[in-house]
C-alpha positions in Angstrom: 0.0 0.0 0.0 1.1 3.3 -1.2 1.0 6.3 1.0 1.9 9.6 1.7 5.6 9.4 3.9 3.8 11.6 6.8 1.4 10.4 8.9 1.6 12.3 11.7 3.0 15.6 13.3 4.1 17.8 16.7 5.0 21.0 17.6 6.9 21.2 20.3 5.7 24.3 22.6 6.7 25.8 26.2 4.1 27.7 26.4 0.9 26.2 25.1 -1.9 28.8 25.5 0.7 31.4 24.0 1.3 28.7 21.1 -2.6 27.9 20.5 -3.7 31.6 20.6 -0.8 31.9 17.7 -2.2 28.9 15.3 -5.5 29.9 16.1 -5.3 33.4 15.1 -2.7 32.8 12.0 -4.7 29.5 10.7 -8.4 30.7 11.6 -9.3 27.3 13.4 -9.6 25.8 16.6 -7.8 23.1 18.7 -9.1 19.9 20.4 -7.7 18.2 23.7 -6.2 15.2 22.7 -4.2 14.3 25.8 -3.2 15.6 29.3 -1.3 14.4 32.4 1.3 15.6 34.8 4.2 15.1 31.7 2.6 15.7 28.5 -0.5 17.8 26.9 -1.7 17.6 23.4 -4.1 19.9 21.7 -4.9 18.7 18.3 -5.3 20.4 14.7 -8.8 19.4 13.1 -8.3 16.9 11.4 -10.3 14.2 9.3 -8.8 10.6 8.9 -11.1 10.1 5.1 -9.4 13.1 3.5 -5.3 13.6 2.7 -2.8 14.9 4.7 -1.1 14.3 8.4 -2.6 15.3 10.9 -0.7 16.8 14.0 -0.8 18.1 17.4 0.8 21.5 19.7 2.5 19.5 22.3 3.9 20.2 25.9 6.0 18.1 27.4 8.4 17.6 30.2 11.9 18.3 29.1 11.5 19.3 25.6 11.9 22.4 24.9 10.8 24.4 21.6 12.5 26.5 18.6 16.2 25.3 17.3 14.6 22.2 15.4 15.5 20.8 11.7 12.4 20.1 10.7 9.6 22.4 9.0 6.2 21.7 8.7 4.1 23.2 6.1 0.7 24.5 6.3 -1.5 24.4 3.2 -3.0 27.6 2.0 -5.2 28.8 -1.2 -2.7 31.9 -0.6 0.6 32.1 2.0 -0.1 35.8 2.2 -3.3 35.5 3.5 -1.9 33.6 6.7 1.8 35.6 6.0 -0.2 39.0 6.8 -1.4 37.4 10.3 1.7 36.5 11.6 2.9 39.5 13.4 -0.6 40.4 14.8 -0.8 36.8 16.5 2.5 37.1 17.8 5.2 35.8 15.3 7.5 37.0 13.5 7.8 36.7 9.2 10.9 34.4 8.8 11.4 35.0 4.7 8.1 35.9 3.0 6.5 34.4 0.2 8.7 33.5 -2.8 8.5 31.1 -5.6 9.8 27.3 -5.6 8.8 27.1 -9.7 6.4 24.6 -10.5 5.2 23.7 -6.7 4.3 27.2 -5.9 5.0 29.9 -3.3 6.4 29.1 0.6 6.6 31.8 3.5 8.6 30.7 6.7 7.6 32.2 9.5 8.4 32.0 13.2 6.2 31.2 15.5 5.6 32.8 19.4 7.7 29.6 20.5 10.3 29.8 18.3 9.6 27.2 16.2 9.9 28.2 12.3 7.0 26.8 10.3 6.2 26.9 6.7 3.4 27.8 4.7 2.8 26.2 0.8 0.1 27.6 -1.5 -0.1 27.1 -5.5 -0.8 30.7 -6.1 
């Protein structure tokens, strides 16, 4: 069986209602509460398991802390700019604004209030 290489994702966060308010703002969606004990709590992109994609988590947990990682995850958009233009008004910071990667599109990297640089992928 044939599938896409990601099948999940987390974002590493120290603090997580800082981090939510961020995604929340910049994406225009809401979390749900996956998990939560004394070491670890998850809040959850929406997600649907019968359509494409990864889905993927904020996560707090004991002893890891956020920013200085290697990898990026990328957010789909119709347009990066649209979510580009929110950035800074939910409390990050525009990393390298939209530019062209030729015939897969436009990316923006931004930061986000943890640190943490993100990307974001449109076709237009």
């Amino acid at each position: 069986m044939k599938v896409n290489p990601i099948g999940w994702f987390e974002i590493y966060v120290n603090d997580l209602a800082r981090a939510k308010k961020f995604y929340e703002t910049m994406l225009d969606t809401k979390f749900e509460k996956l998990s939560s004990d004394s070491h670890l709590e998850m809040w959850g992109f929406p997600m649907d398991m019968q359509t494409m994609g990864a889905g993927g988590a904020l996560v707090k947990m004991e002893g890891v802390e956020a920013g200085n990682n290697s990898v990026i995850v990328y957010f789909k958009s119709d347009d990066c700019n649209i979510e580009e233009k929110k950035v800074s008004s939910a409390g990050g910071v525009v990393f390298k604004p939209k530019f062209s990667i030729g015939n897969y599109g436009f990316i923006s990297l931004v930061k986000d209030t943890e640190g943490n640089i993100i990307g974001l992928h449109s076709m237009k």
